[in-house]
C-alpha positions, 0 to 999 in steps of 0.5 A: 500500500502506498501511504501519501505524503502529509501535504496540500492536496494534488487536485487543491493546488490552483493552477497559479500557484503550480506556474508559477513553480513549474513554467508551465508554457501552454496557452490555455493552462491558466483556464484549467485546474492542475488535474486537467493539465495532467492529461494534455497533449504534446504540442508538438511532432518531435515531442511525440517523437521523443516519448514514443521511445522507451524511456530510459532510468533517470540516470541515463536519459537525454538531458533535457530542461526543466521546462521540457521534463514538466511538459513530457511529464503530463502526457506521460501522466495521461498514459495508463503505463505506470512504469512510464509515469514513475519513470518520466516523474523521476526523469523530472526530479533529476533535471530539476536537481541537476539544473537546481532549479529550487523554486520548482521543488514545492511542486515536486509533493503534490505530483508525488502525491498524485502518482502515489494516492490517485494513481496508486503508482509504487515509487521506486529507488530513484524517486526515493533518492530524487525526494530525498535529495530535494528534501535535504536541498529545502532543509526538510530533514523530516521528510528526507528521513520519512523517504528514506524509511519508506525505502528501507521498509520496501526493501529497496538496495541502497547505497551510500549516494542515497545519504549524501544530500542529508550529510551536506545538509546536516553540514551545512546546518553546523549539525556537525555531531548529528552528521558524523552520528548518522555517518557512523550508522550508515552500515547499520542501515546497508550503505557502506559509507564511501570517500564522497560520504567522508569528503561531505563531512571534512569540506563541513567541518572546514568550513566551521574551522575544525582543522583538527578534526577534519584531519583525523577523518581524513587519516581514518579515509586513509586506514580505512581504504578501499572505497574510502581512499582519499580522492583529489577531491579529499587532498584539495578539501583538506589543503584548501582548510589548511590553506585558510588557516595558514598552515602551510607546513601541513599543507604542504605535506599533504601535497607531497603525499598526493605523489607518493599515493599515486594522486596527481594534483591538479589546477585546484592543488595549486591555486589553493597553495598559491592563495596560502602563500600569498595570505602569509605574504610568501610571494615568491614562492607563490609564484614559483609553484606557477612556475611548478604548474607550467612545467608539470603541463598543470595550465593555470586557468584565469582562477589561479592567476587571479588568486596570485594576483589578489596576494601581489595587490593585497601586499602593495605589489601592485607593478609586479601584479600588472605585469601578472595580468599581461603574462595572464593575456599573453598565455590566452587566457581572458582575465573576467570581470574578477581579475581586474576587480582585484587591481581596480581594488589594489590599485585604488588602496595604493592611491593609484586612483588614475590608473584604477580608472585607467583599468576600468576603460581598459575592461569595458573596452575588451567587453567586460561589464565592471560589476557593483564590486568594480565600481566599490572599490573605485568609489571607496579609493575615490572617498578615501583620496578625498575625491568625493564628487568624483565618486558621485559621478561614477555613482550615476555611471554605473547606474546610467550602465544598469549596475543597480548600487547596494547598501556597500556602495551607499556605506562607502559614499555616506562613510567619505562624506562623513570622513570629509565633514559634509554630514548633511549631504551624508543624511541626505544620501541616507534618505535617497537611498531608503526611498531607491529601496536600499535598506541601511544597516548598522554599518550604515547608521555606525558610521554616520553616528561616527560623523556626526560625533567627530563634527560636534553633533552629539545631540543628533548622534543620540537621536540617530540611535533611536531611530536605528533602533526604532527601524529594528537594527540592533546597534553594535560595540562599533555604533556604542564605541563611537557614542562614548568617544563622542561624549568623551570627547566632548567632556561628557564623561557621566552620559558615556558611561550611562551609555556604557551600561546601556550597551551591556543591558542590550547584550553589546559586551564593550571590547577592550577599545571601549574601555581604552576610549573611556580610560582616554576621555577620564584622563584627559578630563582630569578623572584619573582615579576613575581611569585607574578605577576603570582599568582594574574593573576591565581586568576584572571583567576579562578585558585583557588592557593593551599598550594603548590603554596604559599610554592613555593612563600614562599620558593623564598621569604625566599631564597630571604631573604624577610622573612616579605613579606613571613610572610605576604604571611603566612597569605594571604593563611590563610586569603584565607581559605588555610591552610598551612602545614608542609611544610610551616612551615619547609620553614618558620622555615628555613628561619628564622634560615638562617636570624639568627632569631632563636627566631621567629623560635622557636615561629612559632615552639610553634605557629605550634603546638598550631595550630594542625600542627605536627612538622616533623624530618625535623621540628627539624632539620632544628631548631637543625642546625639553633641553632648549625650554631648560637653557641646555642649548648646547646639548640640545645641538649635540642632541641634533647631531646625534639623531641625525647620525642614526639616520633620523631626519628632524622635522619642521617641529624639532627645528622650531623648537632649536630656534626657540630656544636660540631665539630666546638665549638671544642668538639670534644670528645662530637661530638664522644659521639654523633656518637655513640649514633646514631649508637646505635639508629640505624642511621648509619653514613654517609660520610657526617658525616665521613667528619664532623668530619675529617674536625673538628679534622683536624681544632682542631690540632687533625691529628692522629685521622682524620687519625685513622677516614680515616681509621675507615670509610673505614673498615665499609665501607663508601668510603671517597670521594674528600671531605674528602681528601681535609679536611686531606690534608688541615690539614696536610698542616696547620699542616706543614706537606707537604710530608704526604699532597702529599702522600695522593693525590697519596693515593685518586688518586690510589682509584679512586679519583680524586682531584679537583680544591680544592684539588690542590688550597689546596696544592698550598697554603700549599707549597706557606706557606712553601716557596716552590714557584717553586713546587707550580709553578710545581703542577700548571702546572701538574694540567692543564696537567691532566684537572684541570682547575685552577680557580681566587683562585688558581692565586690569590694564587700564586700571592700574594705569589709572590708579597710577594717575591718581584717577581712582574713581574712573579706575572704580567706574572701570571695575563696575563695567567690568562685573556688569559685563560678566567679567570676574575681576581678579587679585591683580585688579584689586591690588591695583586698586588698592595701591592706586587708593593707598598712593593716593591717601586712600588707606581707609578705601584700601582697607575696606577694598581689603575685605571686600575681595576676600568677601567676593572670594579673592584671596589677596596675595603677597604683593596685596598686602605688601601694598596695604603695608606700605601704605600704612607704614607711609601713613605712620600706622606702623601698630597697623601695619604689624597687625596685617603682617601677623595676619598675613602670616596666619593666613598662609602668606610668607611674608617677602624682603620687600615686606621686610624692608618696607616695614623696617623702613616705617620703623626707622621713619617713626623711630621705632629702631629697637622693633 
């Protein structure tokens, strides 16, 4: 008795539904239920020709379509012979399997039902396997293993085939132990398994990355024998595994044995070897085993070449994979669309973007279509080159070519725009490409999240993450990471680790550049104890810190001027297994030559060294600048000598450091030397160097050359910048000279330079020191009118130069404007104030201005209450002004020998010798 399958009934499907599986192509099926198509006729002479011949078993009849078994498959239907139906439905599932046309597979049950249950046909061997395979290829496991019953229980023969397509799709699954379970019960149930049964199981756990376990079964093939006995198929499988993982010692073995058993190696062999070589960077050996091909007669195809060609472009040999592509050529074979992806995409990632470009016209004209991979590569080159309209207009090319972009290509454009600061035109494309149907994806919303973070749209970044997450995608530590660098970076240190927490209750386990992110942002926001905090908890919680997390922690610890606790820090990461850098080095040399410990910087510069780690020009700058700030010029030279000796080239920075340094021991003409000693090396000045050496002259009394420099700058075009006004007007202030002073501001202004608040509180100071009080009021004024804001030093100036005039009250009016303004006075306004009071018989004022400070929280200093002292001791309140300095000393200031000789003096006057 033949059971039916429990499925849609045959006569129930609607004739729709089985075209639209089956392609049936005759004009008048769409009017007629699928029970009646069953028992039309061939439509034409050579049709009926073919099926008058006996039909021979799936396994040997003509190939033909899938389109052409259906329509033989219902006249054969209509045919009372039962062995002609079951042969030509077999016929059928055979040309499907072999044309893999999937789609046709759900109309396979409802026929079997039909043959089985109305037309009580018996299914034989081959539609057992046919069913079989079909249901494996649709993962409906259930019904491979009902088939596969039903073919034991008839008693039918079978053998290891019939298990194949249930091994792969058991593989397939990741149901590894399920497969080997039902490979080892294969002989229970009569199959004997065979070397295409085992090749099933290693080619699956390669692809799940279980080397080990795949070589066990192929030496077990190997014991076993016979039927078992490793093909080519099996050596290549498992060289291919071995390959992937870069294990090229076994593979290489295995190789080897292919001779030794008799196996030739073939195209296969080799291109997998070729392409382990090239991963692990052994090029020339790749291309020796070209060479080995050629002379065992083994021709290279277009896969092989392309394979080599990928590791030559992958490690920056581009020439060499050129020449590749023409030997390629010149042996007659035709590179396809994927060769010349590879150099496009090499090409672009050396930055060779001209002749990317080049290659593109080079393959539409020998007729091959770029596809989208093509036109990705070139895009992705283009952003990165910073061309990003030049992406755009390949953008349009390729669609005006019917190349259709993906959500790569939109990643890649919205990344560039991102990357090149024009985030809204990034969201715009992000909208296009929504309503061009492109679904985004988190590596679309990570990167624009990632702009709008770098570009101070924190905000907007939040808001974004909502709505990934109200679209359905999941964010990832890379979304998360660039979130929490964002507010890191925008001192925001509480909602970053809000976010934190965040991630970890989604499932988003922070990595290790998480925690170096916030480590970094907690110490450059001075929260050092929180990083050391931080860092113990990420040890805790099994993230292992790397040398980037302790330079950050190193770095905020020698910022934060902790140089000893930074040193032990040194040899934690060491004691740890992680050695430290350069970079650690440089962090470390830096702080100490801030700390003035120039010593210890050169000893952990020999220790450096001693320790394998090679100095950088940073290395020597650092140290060179570090010499120079603490007057050790000479050494600092010698120093220059030195890296230069050991083949480092200082740059434009250790040069400005040289000069400035020069420049401020007042050696001029040897800071001149040096200038042109490294324009003749090739390192050209900057402004900065230019500015170096203006302020110097301008503070050594050398005006004219400033100027002759000013000028000198401009003609080799380094435009002078407010910096460098502000060091010739400050010269020429100190110089006396006012007019020439104010010349050059309308000189800046007219270049487009507009002065700051240094440059008017410069001037201020000038005219305050040539007694031109009123024009000093008057540029104060014009500075607000054109928005410059003055600040405490502009007020402090002018009201010490009023208090020193004896125009107190204007010096008061000064300070009111300057609280209403919103600008915090400061200990220097008050203790001109309260000398100006004290020089012009306010003492009572002065001492009430005393209180007055201190009430607004404003501690008075040394200099505050030396004034009030003197001014005391000349009123002759000598009793008074011993009180102030038993008061001064309680509070915390140590009095100085101006203190002491003031009141020593006010003794004497009021002849009080013997106190």
């Amino acid at each position: 008795m033949v059971h039916a399958l429990p499925l849609t009934p045959f006569s129930s499907l609607s004739i729709s539904a089985y075209q639209s599986h089956s392609q049936f192509s005759h004009s008048h099926a769409s009017h007629h239920s699928l029970c009646l198509i069953c028992y039309s006729i061939p439509q034409s002479k050579s049709q009926l020709h073919k099926i008058n011949k006996k039909p021979k078993p799936a396994s040997t009849t003509t190939r033909c379509t899938t389109k052409e078994a259906i329509n033989l498959l219902h006249y054969y239907l209509a045919m009372p012979d039962a062995l002609a139906s079951i042969l030509m439905f077999n016929q059928l599932l055979s040309t499907m399997i072999r044309n893999k046309t999937s789609i046709h597979y759900p109309s396979t049950f409802p026929l079997y039902n039909h043959l089985t249950q109305t037309r009580g046909i018996s299914p034989d061997k081959y539609t057992y396997g046919h069913m079989i395979n079909i249901c494996a290829q649709m993962d409906r496991l259930n019904l491979a293993f009902i088939f596969l019953g039903r073919l034991l229980k008839e008693g039918h023969r079978i053998d290891a085939i019939i298990f194949s397509p249930v091994l792969k799709c058991l593989c397939s699954g990741d149901r590894m132990r399920d497969a080997a379970l039902l490979l080892h019960k294969m002989p229970k149930l009569g199959a004997v398994p065979n070397g295409f049964s085992y090749n099933i199981l290693i080619n699956g756990l390669l692809s799940y990355g279980n080397t080990d376990l795949a070589l066990q079964l192929f030496f077990k093939m190997v014991k076993i024998g016979g039927e078992c006995e490793p093909n080519v198929v099996t050596y290549n499988t498992i060289i291919d595994g071995l390959c992937k993982e870069s294990d090229l010692t076994k593979a290489f073995r295995l190789y080897q044995q292919m001779y030794s058993m008799g196996i030739i190696p073939d195209i296969v062999t080799y291109t997998s070897l070729i392409n382990g070589l090239c991963k692990v960077g052994a090029l020339d050996r790749a291309e020796k085993l070209l060479l080995t091909m050629v002379y065992e007669d083994l021709k290279p195809n277009v896969v092989t070449y392309s394979t080599l060609i990928n590791g030559l472009c992958k490690h920056g040999e581009i020439e060499r994979a050129m020449v590749l592509l023409h030997s390629l050529k010149s042996e007659g074979h035709e590179p396809d669309v994927v060769t010349y992806s590879i150099l496009i995409d090499g090409l672009c990632k050396n930055a060779k973007i001209e002749r990317a470009m080049e290659l593109l016209h080079s393959m539409k004209s020998e007729g091959h279509e770029p596809n989208v991979v093509t036109y990705n590569s070139l895009i992705d080159g283009l952003c990165k080159h910073g061309d990003i309209e030049k992406a755009m207009v390949l953008l349009h090319t390729m669609k005006s070519e019917g190349q259709m972009p993906n959500v790569v290509t939109c990643n890649i454009l919205i990344d560039g725009l991102c990357k090149n600061g024009e985030i809204e035109r990034a969201m715009e494309l992000l909208h296009s490409m929504k309503s061009e149907g492109h679904k985004p994806d988190v590596v679309t919303y990570s990167s624009l999240i990632d702009g709008l973070c770098k570009h101070g749209g924190i905000e907007r970044a939040m808001l974004l993450l909502h709505t990934m997450k109200s679209e359905g995608y999941e964010p990832n530590v890379v979304t998360y990471n660039s979130l929490i660098d964002g507010l890191c970076k925008h001192g925001d240190i509480e909602k970053a680790m809000v976010l934190l927490h965040t991630m970890k209750s989604e499932g988003q386990m922070p990595n290790v550049v998480t925690c170096n992110i916030l480590i970094d942002g907690m110490c450059k926001n001075a929260k050092i104890e929180r990083a050391m905090e931080l860092l113990h908890s990420m040890k805790s919680e099994g993230h292992e810190p790397d040398v980037v997390t302790y330079n950050s922690l190193i770095d905020g610890l020698c910022k934060h001027g902790d140089i000893e606790k930074a040193m032990v820090l040194l040899h934690t990461m060491k004691s740890e297994g992680q050695m430290p850098n350069v970079v650690t080095c440089n962090i470390l040399i830096d702080g100490l030559c801030k700390n003035g410990e120039i010593e210890r910087a050169m000893e952990l510069l020999h220790s450096m060294k001693s320790e394998g780690h090679k100095p950088d020009v940073v290395t020597y700058s650092i140290l060179i600048d570090g010499l120079c700030k603490n007057a050790k010029i000479e050494r600092a030279m010698e120093l220059l000598h030195s890296m230069k000796s050991e083949g480092h080239e200082p740059n434009v920075v250790t040069y400005n450091s040289l000069i400035d340094g020069l420049c401020k021991h007042g050696d001029i003409d040897k800071a001149m030397v040096l200038l042109h000693t490294m324009k003749s090396e090739g390192q050209m000045p900057n402004v900065v160097t230019c500015n170096i050496l203006i302020d110097g002259m301008c503070k050594n009394a050398k005006i004219e050359r400033a100027m002759e420099l000013l000028h000198s700058m401009k003609s080799e075009g380094h435009e002078p910048d407010v910096v460098t006004y502000n060091s010739l007007i400050d010269g020429l202030c100190k110089h006396g000279d006012i007019e020439k002073a104010m010349v050059l501001l309308h000189t800046m202004k007219s270049e487009g330079q507009m002065p700051n608040v240094v440059t008017c509180n410069i001037l201020i100071d000038g005219l305050c020191k040539n007694g031109e009080i009123e024009r000093a009021m008057e540029l104060l004024h014009s500075m607000k009118s054109e928005g410059h804001k003055p600040d405490v030093v502009t007020y402090n100036i002018l009201i010490d130069v009023l208090c020193k005039h004896g125009e107190i009250e204007r010096a008061m009016v000064l300070l009111h404007n300057m609280k209403s303004e919103g600008h915090k006075s400061d200990v220097v306004t008050y203790s001109s104030l309260i000398d100006g009071l004290c020089k012009h018989g306010g003492i009572e004022r002065a001492m009430i201005l005393l209180h007055t400070m201190k009430s607004e929280g404003y501690e008075p200093n040394v200099v505050t209450y030396t004034i009030l002292i003197d001014g005391l001791c000349k009123h002759g309140e000598i009793e008074r002004a011993m009180e102030l300095l038993h008061r001064m000393k309680s509070e915390g200031h140590e009095p100085n020998v101006v203190t002491y000789s003031i009141l020593i003096d006010g003794l004497r006057k009021n002849a009080k010798i013997e106190r």
